[in-house]
C-alpha positions in Angstrom: -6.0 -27.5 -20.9 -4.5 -24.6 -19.3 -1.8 -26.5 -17.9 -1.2 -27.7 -21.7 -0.8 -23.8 -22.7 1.6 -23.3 -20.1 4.0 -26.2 -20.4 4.3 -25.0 -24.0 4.9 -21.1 -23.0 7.7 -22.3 -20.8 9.7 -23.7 -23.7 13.1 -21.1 -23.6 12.5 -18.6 -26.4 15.8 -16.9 -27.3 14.1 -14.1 -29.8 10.5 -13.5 -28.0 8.1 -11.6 -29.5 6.1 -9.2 -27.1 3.3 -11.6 -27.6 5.1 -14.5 -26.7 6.1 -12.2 -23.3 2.3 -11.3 -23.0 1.6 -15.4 -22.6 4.7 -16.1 -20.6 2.7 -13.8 -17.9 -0.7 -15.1 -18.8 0.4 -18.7 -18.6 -1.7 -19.3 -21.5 -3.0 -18.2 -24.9 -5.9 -15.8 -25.2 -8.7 -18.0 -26.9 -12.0 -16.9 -26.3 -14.0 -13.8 -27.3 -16.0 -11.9 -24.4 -19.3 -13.7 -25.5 -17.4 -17.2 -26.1 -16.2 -16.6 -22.3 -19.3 -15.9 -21.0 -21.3 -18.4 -22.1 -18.9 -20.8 -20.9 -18.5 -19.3 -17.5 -22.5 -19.5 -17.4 -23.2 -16.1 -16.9 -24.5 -13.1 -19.1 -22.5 -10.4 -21.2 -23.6 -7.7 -19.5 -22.4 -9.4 -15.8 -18.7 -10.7 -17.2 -18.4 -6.8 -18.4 -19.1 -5.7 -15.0 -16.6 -8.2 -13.4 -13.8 -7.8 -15.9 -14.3 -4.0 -15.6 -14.3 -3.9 -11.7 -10.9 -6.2 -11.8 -9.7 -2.7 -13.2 -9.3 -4.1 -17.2 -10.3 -2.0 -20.4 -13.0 -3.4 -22.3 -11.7 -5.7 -25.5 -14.5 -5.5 -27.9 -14.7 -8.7 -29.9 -10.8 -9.7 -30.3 -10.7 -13.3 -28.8 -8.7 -11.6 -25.6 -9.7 -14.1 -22.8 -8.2 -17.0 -21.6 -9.0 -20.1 -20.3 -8.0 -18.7 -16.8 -10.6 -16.0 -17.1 -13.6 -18.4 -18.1 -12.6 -20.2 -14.6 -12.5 -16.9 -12.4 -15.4 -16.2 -13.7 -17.6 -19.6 -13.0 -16.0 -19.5 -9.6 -17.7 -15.8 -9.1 -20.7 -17.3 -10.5 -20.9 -20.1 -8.6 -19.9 -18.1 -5.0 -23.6 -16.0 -5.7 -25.1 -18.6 -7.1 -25.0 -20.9 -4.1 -25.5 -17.7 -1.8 -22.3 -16.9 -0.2 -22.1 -13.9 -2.2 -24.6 -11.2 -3.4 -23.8 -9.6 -6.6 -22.9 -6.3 -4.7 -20.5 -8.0 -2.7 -18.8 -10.1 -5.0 -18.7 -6.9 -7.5 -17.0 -4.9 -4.6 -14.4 -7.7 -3.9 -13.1 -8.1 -7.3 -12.9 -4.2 -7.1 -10.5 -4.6 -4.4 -8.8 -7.4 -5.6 -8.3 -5.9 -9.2 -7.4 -2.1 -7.4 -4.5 -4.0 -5.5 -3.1 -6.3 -7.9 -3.2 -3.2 -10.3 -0.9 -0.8 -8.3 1.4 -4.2 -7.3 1.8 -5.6 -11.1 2.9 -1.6 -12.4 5.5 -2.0 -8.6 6.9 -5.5 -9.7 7.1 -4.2 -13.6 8.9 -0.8 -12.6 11.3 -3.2 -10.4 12.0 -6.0 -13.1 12.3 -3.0 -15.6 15.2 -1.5 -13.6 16.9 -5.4 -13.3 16.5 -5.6 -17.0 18.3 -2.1 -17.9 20.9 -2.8 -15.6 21.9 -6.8 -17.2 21.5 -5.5 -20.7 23.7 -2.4 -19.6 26.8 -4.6 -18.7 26.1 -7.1 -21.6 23.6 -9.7 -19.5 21.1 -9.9 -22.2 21.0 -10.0 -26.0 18.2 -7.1 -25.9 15.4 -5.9 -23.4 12.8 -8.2 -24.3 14.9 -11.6 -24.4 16.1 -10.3 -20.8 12.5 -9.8 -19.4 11.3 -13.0 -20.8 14.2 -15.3 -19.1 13.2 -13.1 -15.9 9.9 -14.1 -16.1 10.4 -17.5 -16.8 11.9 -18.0 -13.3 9.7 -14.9 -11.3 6.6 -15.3 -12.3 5.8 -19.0 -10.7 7.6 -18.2 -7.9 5.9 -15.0 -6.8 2.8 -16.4 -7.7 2.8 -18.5 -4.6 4.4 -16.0 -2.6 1.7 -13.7 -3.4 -1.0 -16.1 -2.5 0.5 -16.8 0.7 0.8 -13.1 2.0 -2.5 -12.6 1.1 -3.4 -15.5 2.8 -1.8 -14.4 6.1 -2.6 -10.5 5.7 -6.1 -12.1 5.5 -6.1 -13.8 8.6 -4.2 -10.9 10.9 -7.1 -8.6 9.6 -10.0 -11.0 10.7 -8.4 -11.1 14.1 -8.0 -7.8 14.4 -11.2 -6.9 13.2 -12.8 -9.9 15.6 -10.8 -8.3 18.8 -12.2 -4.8 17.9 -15.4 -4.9 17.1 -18.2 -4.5 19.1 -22.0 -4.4 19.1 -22.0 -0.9 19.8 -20.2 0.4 17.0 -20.2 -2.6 14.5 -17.8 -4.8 13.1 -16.4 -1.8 10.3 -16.0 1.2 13.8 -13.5 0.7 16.1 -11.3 2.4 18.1 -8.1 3.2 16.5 -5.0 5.0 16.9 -4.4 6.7 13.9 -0.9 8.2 12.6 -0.2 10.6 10.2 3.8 11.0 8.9 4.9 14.1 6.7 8.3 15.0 5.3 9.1 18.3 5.5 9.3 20.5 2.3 8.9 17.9 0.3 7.3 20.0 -2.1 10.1 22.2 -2.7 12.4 19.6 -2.4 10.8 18.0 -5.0 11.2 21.0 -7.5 15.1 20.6 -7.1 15.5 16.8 -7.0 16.0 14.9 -11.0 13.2 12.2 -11.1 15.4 9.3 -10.7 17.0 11.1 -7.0 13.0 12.1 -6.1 11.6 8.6 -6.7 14.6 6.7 -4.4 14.0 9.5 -1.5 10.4 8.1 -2.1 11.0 4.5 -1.8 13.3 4.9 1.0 10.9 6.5 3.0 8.1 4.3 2.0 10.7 0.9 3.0 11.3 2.4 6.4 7.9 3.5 7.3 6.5 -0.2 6.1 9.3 -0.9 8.4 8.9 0.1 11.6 4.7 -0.1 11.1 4.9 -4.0 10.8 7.6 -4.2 13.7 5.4 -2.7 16.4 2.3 -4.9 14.7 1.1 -1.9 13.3 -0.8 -1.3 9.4 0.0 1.1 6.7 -2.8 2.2 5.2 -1.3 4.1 2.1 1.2 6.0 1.4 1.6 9.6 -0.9 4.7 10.1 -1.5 5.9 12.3 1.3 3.5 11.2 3.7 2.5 8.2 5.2 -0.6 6.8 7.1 -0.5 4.2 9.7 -3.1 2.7 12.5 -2.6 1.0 15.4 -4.4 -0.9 18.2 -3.5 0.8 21.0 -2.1 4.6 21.5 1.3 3.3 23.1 1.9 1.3 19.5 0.9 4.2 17.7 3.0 6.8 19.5 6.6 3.5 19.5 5.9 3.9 15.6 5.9 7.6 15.1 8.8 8.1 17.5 10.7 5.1 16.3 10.1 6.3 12.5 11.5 10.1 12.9 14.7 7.8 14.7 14.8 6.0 11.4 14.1 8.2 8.6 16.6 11.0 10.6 19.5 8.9 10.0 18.8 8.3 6.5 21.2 10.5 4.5 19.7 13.4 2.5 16.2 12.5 4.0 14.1 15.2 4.9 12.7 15.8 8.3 9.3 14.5 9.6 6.6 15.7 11.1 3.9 13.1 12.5 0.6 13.6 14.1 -1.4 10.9 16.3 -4.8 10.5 17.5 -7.4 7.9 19.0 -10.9 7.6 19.1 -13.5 5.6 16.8 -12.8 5.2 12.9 -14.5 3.8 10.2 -12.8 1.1 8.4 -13.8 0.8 4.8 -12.5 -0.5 1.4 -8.8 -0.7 2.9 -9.1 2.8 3.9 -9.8 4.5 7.5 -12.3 7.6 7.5 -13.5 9.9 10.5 -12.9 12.8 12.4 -9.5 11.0 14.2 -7.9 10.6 11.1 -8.6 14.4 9.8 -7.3 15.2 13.3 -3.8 13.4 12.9 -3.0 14.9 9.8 -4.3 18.3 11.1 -1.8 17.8 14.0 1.3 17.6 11.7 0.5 21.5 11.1 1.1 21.8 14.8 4.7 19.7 15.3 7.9 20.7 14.8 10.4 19.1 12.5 11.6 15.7 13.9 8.9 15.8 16.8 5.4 13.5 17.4 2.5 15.5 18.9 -0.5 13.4 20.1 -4.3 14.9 20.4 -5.5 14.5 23.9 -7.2 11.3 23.9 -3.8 9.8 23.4 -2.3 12.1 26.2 -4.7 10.9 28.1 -4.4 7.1 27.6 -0.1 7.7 28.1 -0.6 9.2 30.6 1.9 7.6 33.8 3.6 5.5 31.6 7.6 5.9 33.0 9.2 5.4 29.3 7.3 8.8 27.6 7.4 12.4 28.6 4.2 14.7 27.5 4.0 18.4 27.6 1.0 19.8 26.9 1.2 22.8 24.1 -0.3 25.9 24.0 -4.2 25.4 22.4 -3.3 26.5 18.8 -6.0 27.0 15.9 -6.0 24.3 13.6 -7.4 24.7 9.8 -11.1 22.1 10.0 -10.5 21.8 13.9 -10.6 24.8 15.6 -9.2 26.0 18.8 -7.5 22.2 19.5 -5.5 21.1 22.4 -2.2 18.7 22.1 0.8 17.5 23.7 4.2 16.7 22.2 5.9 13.0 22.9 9.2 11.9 23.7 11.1 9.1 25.0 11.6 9.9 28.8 15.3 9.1 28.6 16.6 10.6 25.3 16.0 13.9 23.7 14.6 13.9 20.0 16.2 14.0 17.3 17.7 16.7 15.7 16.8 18.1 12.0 19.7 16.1 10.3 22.0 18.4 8.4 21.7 19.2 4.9 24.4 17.1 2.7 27.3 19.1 1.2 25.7 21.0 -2.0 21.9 20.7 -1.1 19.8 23.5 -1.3 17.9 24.3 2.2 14.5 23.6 2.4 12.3 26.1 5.0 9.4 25.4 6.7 
């Protein structure tokens, strides 16, 4: 039936309505009332609320709002605790994730698509913003639905493995240790004061796109980023110290980019809902408070484990009180044969930003 909907929502539509746009994305037409839906699906009000509110979705009252795509999700969710693979707890807490994620990537792909579509109706592309969007989506939409399914599907398996190599009986599947690294631009706040809102959101995405960068090149994960800062783990210390290093390289010859500060540490973390907890991830981003602009400085378990190695150079600093840490010891990185980088000089007009 579904298929049906869509083969009719694909028909070219030269003067869409935003409803007609609304089913273009949905690949079908909304049918079915929450209580229609959930007696189909097999399962009570009360548990379809729950699901369709932990997927991150306002509640719809009694318009006729679901589709025949949401009476299948929810029998497959039904079926996945029915037979036992899933408690309600977990499957609740994995629709969570799913419906967090997808959230924060459908308003990234919009924002995108927006900007193609005010660009090709700026130089005549489109008969008006909607007819534009619609042909986009005509052509996106299948595509990146299989494109999404596959990167899940291998993100998926490189977190099993990792999590397979790292756990142990001693610490459990959800500890393990970690190097963890914690990237800050420098006065971003002030610079942020000064910059319009288009200029502040490309500085943004250009650090973002070369942090994501150089994380996956040394087989590295980002685990979110805010803006002016970024936070990254790795499996070893020497992966975690070749990103931070290699990212101050990257971001310092980025015109107009602010200098970077990044702090690393290692030791045990706690691995949770896509996020990393523990004291060695409070200690990297302590750390940032100790570095200089443009420089990496590593706690001491990371000293410690790069230690010898020919290709770094380690000088311990002086024991420095650190706000949450205390009297803390550290040591700043470099690359044995080249010197760090320099703060990058402001461009012709900029106001300077201070420490």
């Amino acid at each position: 039936m579904a298929s049906e909907h869509l083969e009719e929502a694909s028909v070219t539509v030269e003067r869409p309505t935003p409803g007609e746009l609304e089913r273009r994305l949905l690949g079908d037409v909304p049918r079915w009332t929450r209580e229609e839906a959930s007696a189909a699906a097999g399962i009570s009000v009360d548990s379809a609320r729950r699901l369709w509110r932990a997927l991150g979705f306002a509640d719809v009252g009694g318009a006729a709002a679901f589709t025949d795509a949401d009476v299948d999700a929810l029998t497959r969710l039904r079926g996945l605790v029915d037979d036992g693979t899933l408690d309600e707890a977990s499957a609740l807490q994995l629709v969570r994730a799913v419906g967090s994620t997808m959230a924060r990537l459908a308003e990234w792909e919009t924002e995108t698509v927006a900007e193609l579509v005010e660009r090709r109706v700026g130089v005549g592309e489109g008969t008006s913003r909607l007819a534009t969007a619609y042909g986009i989506a005509e052509r996106v939409v299948p595509q990146f639905r299989e494109l999404q399914a596959y990167a899940w599907q291998r993100h998926l398996a490189a977190a099993a493995l990792c999590m397979e190599r790292l756990g142990s009986a001693e610490v459990g599947l959800l500890a393990a240790p970690l190097t963890v690294g914690f990237a800050d631009l420098v006065g971003f706040t002030r610079l942020s004061r000064r910059l319009k809102g288009t200029a502040l959101a490309d500085l943004v995405e250009r650090f973002e796109a070369r942090a994501g960068d150089r994380v996956a090149a040394h087989q590295a994960r980002v685990v979110k980023t805010l803006g002016d800062s970024v936070l990254f783990v790795a499996v070893t210390s020497r992966q975690g110290v070749d990103v931070a290093l290699g990212l101050i390289a990257d971001v310092s010859a980025e015109p107009g980019m602010p200098d970077l500060r990044v702090g690393v540490a290692t030791g045990t973390v706690l691995t949770r809902l896509g996020d990393v907890y523990g004291e060695v991830v409070n200690r990297a981003s302590r750390l940032t408070s100790v570095a200089k602009r443009n420089r990496v400085v590593v706690d001491e378990a990371t000293a410690a484990a790069l230690a010898g190695d020919p290709e770094l150079m380690l000088r311990p600093l002086r024991p420095r009180s650190v706000r949450g840490l205390g009297l803390t010891s550290s040591c700043a990185v470099a690359h044995a044969d080249r010197r760090p980088p320099a703060p990058a000089p402001a461009p012709a007009g900029a106001v300077p930003v201070v420490d």
